[in-house]
Each structure stands twice: as structure tokens, then as C-alpha cells.
N, C-alpha and C positions, 0 to 999 in steps of 0.2 A: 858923518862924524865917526871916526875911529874910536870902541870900547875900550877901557883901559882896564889896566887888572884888576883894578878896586873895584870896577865892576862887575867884573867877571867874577871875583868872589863874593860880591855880594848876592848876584845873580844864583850859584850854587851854595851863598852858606857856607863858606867855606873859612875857616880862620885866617886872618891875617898874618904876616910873618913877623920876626923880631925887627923891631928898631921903623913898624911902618909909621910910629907916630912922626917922626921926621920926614916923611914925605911930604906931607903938605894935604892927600887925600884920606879922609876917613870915612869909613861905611856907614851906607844911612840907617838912621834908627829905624827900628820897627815898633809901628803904634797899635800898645798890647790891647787891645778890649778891654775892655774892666768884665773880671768873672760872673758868667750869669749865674742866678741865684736856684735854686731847686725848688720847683713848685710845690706845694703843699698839695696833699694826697697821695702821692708818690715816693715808693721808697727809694734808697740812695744806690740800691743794686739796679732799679731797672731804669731810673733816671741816667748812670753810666752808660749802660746798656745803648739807652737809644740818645742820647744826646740832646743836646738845645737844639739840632735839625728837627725837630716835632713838635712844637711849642703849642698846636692843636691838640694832641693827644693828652696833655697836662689837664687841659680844662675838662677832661671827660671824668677827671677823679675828686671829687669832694672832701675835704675835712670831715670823718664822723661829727657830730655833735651831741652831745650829750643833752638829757633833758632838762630844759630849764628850773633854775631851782626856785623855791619859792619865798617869795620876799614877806618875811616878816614884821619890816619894817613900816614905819609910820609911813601915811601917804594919803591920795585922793579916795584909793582903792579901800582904805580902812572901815570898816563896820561897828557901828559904835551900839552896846544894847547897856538898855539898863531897866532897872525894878519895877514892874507897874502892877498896880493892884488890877485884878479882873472879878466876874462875877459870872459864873455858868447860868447860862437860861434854860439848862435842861433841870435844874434843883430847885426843890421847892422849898427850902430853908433861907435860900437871897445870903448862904454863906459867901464872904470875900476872901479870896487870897490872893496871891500874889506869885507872876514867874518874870523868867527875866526875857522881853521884846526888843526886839531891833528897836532903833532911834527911829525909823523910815514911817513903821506901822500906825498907824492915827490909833491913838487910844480909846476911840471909844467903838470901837470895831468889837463886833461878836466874839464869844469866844469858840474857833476853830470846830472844835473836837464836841461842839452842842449836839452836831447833828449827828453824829451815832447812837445817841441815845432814843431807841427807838423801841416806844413801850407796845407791847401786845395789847391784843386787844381785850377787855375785860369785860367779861357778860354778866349783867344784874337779872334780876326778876321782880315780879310784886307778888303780892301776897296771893293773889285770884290764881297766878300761872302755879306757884307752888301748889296751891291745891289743888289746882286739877291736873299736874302732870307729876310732878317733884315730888312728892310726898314718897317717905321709905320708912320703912319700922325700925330698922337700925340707926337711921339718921333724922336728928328733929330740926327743925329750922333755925335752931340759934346755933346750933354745933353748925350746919350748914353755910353760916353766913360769915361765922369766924374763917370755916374752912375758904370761903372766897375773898374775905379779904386779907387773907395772911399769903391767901397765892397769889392776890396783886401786887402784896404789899414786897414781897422777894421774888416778882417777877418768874413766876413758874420752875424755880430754883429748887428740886423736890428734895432732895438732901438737906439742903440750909430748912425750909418746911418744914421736913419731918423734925429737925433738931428743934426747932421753933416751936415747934405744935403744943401747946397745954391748955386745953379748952378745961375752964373747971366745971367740977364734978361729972366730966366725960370719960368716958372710956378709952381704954391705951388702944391707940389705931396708928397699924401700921404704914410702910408708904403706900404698900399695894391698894389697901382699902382707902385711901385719902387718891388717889389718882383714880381710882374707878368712882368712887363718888362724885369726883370733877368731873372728866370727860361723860360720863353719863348725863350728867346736869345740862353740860353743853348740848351732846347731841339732841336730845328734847328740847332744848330751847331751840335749836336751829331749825328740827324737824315740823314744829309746831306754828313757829314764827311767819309771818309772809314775810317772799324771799322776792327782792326786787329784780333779782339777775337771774340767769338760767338753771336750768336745772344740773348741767353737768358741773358748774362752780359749786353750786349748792352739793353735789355728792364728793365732789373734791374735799369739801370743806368738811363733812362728815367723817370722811376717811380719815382724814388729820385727827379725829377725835376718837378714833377706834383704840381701844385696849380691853387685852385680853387678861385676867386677874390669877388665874390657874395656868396659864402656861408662864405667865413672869414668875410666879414662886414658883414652877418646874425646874425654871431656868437657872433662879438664885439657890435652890438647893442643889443644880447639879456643878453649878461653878462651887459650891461651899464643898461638897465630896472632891472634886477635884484637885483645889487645893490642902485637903487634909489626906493627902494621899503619901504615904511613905515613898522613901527613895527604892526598897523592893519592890513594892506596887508598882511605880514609873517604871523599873528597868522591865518585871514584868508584861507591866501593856506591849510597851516597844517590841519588846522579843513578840508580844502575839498579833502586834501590828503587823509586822514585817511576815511573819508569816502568812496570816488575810491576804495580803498583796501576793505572796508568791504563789497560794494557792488562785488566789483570781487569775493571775497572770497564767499558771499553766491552765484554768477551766478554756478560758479564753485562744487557745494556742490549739487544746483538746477537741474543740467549739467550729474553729475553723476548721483544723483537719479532715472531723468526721462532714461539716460541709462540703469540702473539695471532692470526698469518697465518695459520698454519698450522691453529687451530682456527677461525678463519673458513671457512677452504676447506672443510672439514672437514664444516664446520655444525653444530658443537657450542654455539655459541654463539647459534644466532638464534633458541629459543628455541621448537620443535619438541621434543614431547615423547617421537615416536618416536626422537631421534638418537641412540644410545649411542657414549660415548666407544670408540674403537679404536687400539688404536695402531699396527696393521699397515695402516691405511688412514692414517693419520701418516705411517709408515715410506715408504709407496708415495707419498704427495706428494711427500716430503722427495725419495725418488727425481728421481722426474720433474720438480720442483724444479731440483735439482741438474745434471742431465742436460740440461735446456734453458738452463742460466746456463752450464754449459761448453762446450757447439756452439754457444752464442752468441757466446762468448770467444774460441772457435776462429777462427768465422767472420770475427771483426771483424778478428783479427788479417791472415789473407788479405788481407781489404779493404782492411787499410793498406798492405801490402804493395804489391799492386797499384797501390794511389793512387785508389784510388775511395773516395768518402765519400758517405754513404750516412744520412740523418735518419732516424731510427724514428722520433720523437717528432713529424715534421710531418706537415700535414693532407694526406689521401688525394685529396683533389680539391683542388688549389691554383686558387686564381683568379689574378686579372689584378696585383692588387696585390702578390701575394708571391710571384709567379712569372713567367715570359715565356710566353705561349702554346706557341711552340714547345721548350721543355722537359720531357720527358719523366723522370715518376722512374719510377728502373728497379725493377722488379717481384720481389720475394724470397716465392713463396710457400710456399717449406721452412720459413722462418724465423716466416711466418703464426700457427698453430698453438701453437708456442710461448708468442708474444709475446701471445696471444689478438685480433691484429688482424685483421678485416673489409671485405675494399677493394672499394667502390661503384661498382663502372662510369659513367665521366662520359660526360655525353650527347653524340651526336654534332655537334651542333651546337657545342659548345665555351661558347658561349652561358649564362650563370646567371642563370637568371628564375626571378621568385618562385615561376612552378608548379613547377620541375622542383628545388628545394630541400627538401630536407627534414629538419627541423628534429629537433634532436636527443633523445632521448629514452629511456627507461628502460624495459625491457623487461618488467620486473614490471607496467608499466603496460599493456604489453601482450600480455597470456595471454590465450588463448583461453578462451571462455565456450563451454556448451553450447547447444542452444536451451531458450528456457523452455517449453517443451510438456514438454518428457522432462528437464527439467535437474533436478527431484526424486530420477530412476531415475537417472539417470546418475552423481549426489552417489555416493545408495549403493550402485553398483557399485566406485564406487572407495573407499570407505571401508570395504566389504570389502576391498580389497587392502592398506589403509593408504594410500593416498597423497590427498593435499588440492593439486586443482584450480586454487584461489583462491590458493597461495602455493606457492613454490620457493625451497629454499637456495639454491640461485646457477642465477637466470634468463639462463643462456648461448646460445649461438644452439641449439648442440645441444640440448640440455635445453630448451629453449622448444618445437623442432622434434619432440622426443620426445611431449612433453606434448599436444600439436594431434593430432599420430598416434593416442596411447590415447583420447584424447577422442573422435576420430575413428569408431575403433573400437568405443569403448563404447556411441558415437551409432546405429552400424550394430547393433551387437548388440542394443540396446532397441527396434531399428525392428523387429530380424529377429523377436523374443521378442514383439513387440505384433500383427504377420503372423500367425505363428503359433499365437497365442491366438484370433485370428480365425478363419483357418482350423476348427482343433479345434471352435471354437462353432457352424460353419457346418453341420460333419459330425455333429455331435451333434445339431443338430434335425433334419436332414433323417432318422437314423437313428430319432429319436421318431416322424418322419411314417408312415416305413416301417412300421415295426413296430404304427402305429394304422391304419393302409391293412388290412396283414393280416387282424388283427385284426377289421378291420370285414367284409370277405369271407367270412371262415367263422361270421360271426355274423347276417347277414342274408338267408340264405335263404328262406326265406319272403317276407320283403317284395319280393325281386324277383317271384316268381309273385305277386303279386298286382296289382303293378304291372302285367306284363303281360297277366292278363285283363282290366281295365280299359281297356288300349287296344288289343283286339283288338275290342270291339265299337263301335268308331269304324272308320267306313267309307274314309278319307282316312289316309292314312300318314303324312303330316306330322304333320298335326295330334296325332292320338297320340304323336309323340314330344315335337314341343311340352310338352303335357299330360306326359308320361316324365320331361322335363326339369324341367319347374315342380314335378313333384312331388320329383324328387330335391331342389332348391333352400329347396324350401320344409319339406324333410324336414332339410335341415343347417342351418337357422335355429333350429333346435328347441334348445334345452339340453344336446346334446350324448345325451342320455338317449339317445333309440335312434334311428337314422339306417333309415330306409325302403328307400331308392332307394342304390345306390353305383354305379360306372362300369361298375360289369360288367354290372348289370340295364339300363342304356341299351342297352348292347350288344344283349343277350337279346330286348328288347323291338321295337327295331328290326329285328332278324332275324326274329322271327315274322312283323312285320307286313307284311313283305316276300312270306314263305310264304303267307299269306290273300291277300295280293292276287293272287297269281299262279293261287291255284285259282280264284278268282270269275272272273279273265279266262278 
């Protein structure tokens, strides 16, 4: 079936030309949607945005809802109260009033608030305990009895009490005296009494009764000074409060320091395993401390006096720039020792070249070493005593000077102990020579007679001993096994052959 053109525009939307209603075809309607509506929760920019293609996403946003309001109106939920007379069972008058009760509550229900009413407990006595415990010169037993039932009667209320108190013909008593009169009463009544529960309740219970009569009037006269204290007086305290603090504050500051110093010097802190803390080696700082900062204070004071002034803190050899050659500072060496200063004899020359300066330095860097031949033996002579060579709690001149001394010592002693070893080894072989020389003499008889018949038939006297000799020689090349010839048969052999020659002449 062939398109026509009314389809062909309807197909692209396309307008119709004039005069097509006379044609006979017209384009087909298009069936509008009825407009979707915009879901609630959703505004009108991002509902554009994303279209009616997401009608999932709508339901993820709720209408706020405000908090329900409340209905005042008539209903099931109404609560209806009205007038009802009550009567408290905690009063002992059976007075009636009246408040106003829900409809709900059954009227003849207790009333609420009975049971707070929870009275203490009230201690009597007879007349037998009074006398034998109770009895006071100040207090007679009718003033006594008023006094306990006016404190049941307002519930241990000592203010409303004391306002209440008029015992006639008695004496003005204060609150202090009417509260020590009670709790006294009590505690001898409890103390006296048999006590059916333990004994720690029972001193619980006593402690509850404790009052002190001289410290509470302490207490009410220093609140009464208190408050009649001027606005001078107040701003006065404060100014000397504040100052209390500041000086605690710096004692406490002062407190730690000379702690820190003090276990410095001490050498608790550097970290030697042998140092145990002591505090009579504290004590004896603190001394010597103290002792050298008040002849110091002494001293200076003098000095001012006099008008001399006098720098600790400058340098012991002043040069050119911070000094005039001809000034001398003047020399304190009482005061040396103390301050721990060391003063360097300047050269005569006056003169400061670089060789005759010397640069300053740290004395731990300069301890003496041993020599490495013996510095092995030397370690562990001092490590038997406890003491380590390589480090000093405080490398002061003396203690530096000490330390070169033992070293010194220890150097001479390993030398004298390595001598000696020597020695002892020297006598001890020569004692083995000895004793194999012996030895040898009373075991070789023989071989000297034999030696010497052999060089008695040699005509020449030398030459036999010659021959005496070579054989001895050649007898102690041997393995030691058995030696022929020894010193003595030289001897023996030579004497004979002296005796032959002298017959044949």
C-alpha cells in the first residue's frame, strides 16, 4: 500500500498546506496523556530535572510532618478529677481536708505522701538509769525531760528548739548546751543498754551521737568575725591570700630545684648502678651548700663595706680588650674552693698567642687511660674495687687528680705482680736444674771410671781431655736416657792425667 502525503506529514509533524481541508484526508489526532502530577516531597526544580521517568525516586522523599497537636477537646481520652475530703495517717489530730483526685482513684485509698513521714527515733529512761548514769549538776531531771520531749516534739529541729525552749524557772541555755545535753544522754543510754546486734552497729550508732561543744562555739564565733569583717579587711585578706600562694608556689619551685641539684652532686641521677640513694650524704651537701652561700654573703657584705668590688663571674686571665694591662684583679683564694674556681697563672710575657692559649674543655674528656699492654689487668683490678676508670660522677680537678693517682698505682702494682712472676719462674727452673745436676752425680759413677781409663792410655794430656770433653758433649746429645761423662768426671780425668805424666817424667 502506497503512503500518501498526509502521512508522510503526519509521520514528520510537519504542517499541512492551505486549502488541505478540501481534500478529504486529515491527520490523525494525537492522544495527549493527562499531565502527571508532582509528588510530594519533592521540589519543582529537581522534579523538571528528572522527570515522571523515575517515579521510584519520588517515593524515597517523605512530606516533613510536624508534631501532632494536642487535643483539647472533649472525648474518651478526658480525665475527669474532682473534690474529695482525705485524712493523713501520719497526724495525730485525725485533722480532715480536702484536695482535688482523679475520678479513677477509689476514695478510700491512703493518703500518698503518709509515708515520708518518718519520725526518729526517741530515747526515754526511768528513773533507776538516771541515777545511776544521767545525773549532772547543771541539769536536774525536770529541765531534762522538758529538754526530751520538746526534741521529739519538733523532731530534732535545733533552731525551732532553741526558739521554743522556756523551761520555768530555768536558766537561759544555749543551743550548744541543749545539743551536748542530748546527745550525751543518748550516748550512755546506748552505751549502758544491752545491745542486741553487733558491736560495729552499736559504735556506728554512737558516732552519730558525737558532739564536740568547744569546737562548735570556735566555729560560730569564727563565722560571726567573718561576717563583720569590713570591705578593707576582705580586699586586705585577698591581697595576703594571693600572696601565701605565690610564695608557696615559688618555696615549691625552690624545693624541687635544689632536689634536682642536690641529686646531681650526689650522682644519683647519672645513671651508675653502683650509687644508692643516701640522705646523710644529701644532708652533708645541703651542709656544705649552705655553709659556703653564708661566708659567701658574709664576705660580700665586707666588700661592700669597704668599697671594693670584686667580679666572680669574669674571666681569670683578662686580655687587652676587656681589661687595661696594668690592672690587676685581686686574688680571693679562701673564697676558690667554695665557688669551685681554678685560676691559670698568665704568662709572663703578658702576651696571648695562640700557643700559650688554651682552649676550653671538659674534663671527662680528659681522664686518664692506662697503657694498652696492662689496660686488660688494670680494668679488672679496679672492677674488683667497684670503681670504672672510663666515667666519673663529677670529673672535678680533685677527683680527676684522685683517679690518675689509683690508676697510677694500679699501673705500678701490675708492673710489680708481672716482676714477680718473673722472678718466681726464674727460681723455679734453676731449682729443676739443681735438683737434675744432683741427680745426675750420684747416678753416673761408673761412666766417669771409664772415661778415665780411656784417657789415661793417651800419651798427651790435652788431647785426653779433648777426647773427656767430646765425650761428655756427645754423651748429653743423647735422649737424655743416660748421660756418660758429667762435670765432675772432667775433673777426675784431668787429675789423673796430670798424676801419669808426672811418674813417666
Amino acid at each position: 500500500m502506497a503512503a500518501s502525503a498526509a502521512d508522510i506529514r503526519s509521520a514528520l509533524s510537519l504542517p499541512e498546506p492551505n486549502g488541505s481541508s478540501s481534500t478529504g484526508y486529515s491527520a490523525p489526532k494525537k492522544h495527549v496523556s493527562a499531565a502527571t502530577r508532582k509528588p510530594d516531597g519533592i521540589s519543582r526544580e529537581l522534579y523538571s530535572l528528572i522527570g515522571p521517568s523515575a517515579p521510584s525516586l519520588a517515593a524515597q522523599f517523605a512530606k516533613p510532618r510536624l508534631k501532632q497537636k494536642p487535643h483539647f477537646s472533649g472525648g474518651a481520652s478526658k480525665v475527669k478529677w474532682e473534690l474529695r475530703p482525705f485524712k493523713n495517717g501520719a497526724r495525730q489530730d485525725k485533722l480532715e481536708l480536702r484536695h482535688w483526685e482523679k475520678v479513677t482513684t477509689e476514695p478510700t485509698s491512703d493518703y500518698p505522701f503518709a509515708k515520708y513521714n518518718i519520725q526518729s527515733t526517741s530515747y526515754t529512761y526511768s528513773q533507776d538509769e538516771y541515777t545511776r548514769f544521767l545525773e549532772d549538776k547543771e541539769w536536774t531531771k525536770d529541765e531534762t525531760d522538758y529538754l526530751f520531749n520538746i526534741v521529739k516534739e519538733y523532731d530534732t529541729r535545733w533552731y525551732i528548739i532553741h526558739d521554743r525552749y522556756e523551761y520555768p524557772g530555768g536558766p537561759s541555755r544555749s543551743m550548744e548546751d541543749m545539743k551536748d545535753r542530748y546527745y550525751s544522754v543518748c550516748r550512755k543510754l546506748v552505751r549502758n543498754r544491752p545491745w542486741a546486734g553487733d558491736e560495729a552497729s552499736r559504735s556506728q550508732l554512737m558516732s552519730s551521737f558525737q558532739f564536740d561543744k568547744d569546737r562548735e562555739v570556735t566555729r560560730k564565733k569564727y563565722i560571726l568575725s567573718l561576717e563583720n569583717r569590713t570591705p578593707e579587711q576582705i580586699a586586705e585578706e585577698e591581697a595576703l591570700y594571693i600572696e601565701v600562694k605565690r610564695l608557696e608556689q615559688t618555696e615549691r619551685k625552690f624545693k624541687k630545684e635544689r632536689e634536682n641539684l642536690l641529686r646531681t652532686l650526689a650522682g644519683i641521677d647519672s645513671g651508675l648502678p653502683d650509687i644508692v640513694e643516701d640522705d646523710g650524704a644529701l644532708a652533708g651537701i645541703t651542709s656544705e651548700v649552705s655553709g659556703s652561700v653564708s661566708t659567701n654573703a658574709v664576705t660580700n657584705k665586707k666588700k661592700r663595706k669597704v668599697g671594693q668590688v670584686t667580679d666572680l663571674d669574669s674571666p681569670a686571665t683578662p686580655t687587652a680588650a676587656t681589661a687595661p694591662a696594668t690592672t690587676k684583679r685581686p686574688k680571693t683564694p679562701s673564697f676558690d674552693p667554695h665557688l669551685c674556681i681554678i685560676r691559670v697563672e698568665v704568662p709572663s710575657s703578658g702576651v696571648a698567642t695562640k700557643a700559650a692559649h688554651q682552649p676550653a674543655y671538659l674534663r671527662s674528656f680528659k681522664l686518664p687511660t692506662p697503657k694498652a699492654a696492662i689496660a686488660p689487668k688494670v680494668t679488672q683490678a679496679l672492677a674488683e674495687l667497684g670503681i670504672s676508670h672510663n666515667r666519673l660522677v663529677m670529673p672535678t680537678r680533685e677527683t680527676t687528680a684522685n683517679l690518675e693517682a689509683l690508676l697510677d698505682a694500679t699501673t705500678a702494682l701490675v708492673d710489680t705482680k708481672r716482676a714477680v712472676e718473673r722472678v718466681e719462674y726464674e727460681i723455679q727452673v734453676l731449682k729443676d736444674r739443681l735438683a737434675l745436676r744432683e741427680q745426675n752425680q750420684s747416678g753416673d759413677v761408673d761412666g766417669s771410671q771409664a772415661g778415665a781409663d780411656a784417657e789415661g792410655e793417651n800419651d798427651d794430656g790435652e788431647d785426653g781431655r779433648a777426647q773427656s770433653v767430646v765425650s761428655v758433649r756427645s754423651a748429653r746429645g743423647r735422649k737424655h736416657q743416660r748421660r756418660s761423662v758429667s762435670i765432675s768426671s772432667v775433673d777426675t780425668v784431668s787429675t789423673r792425667a796430670n798424676m801419669k805424666r808426672q811418674k813417666r817424667s
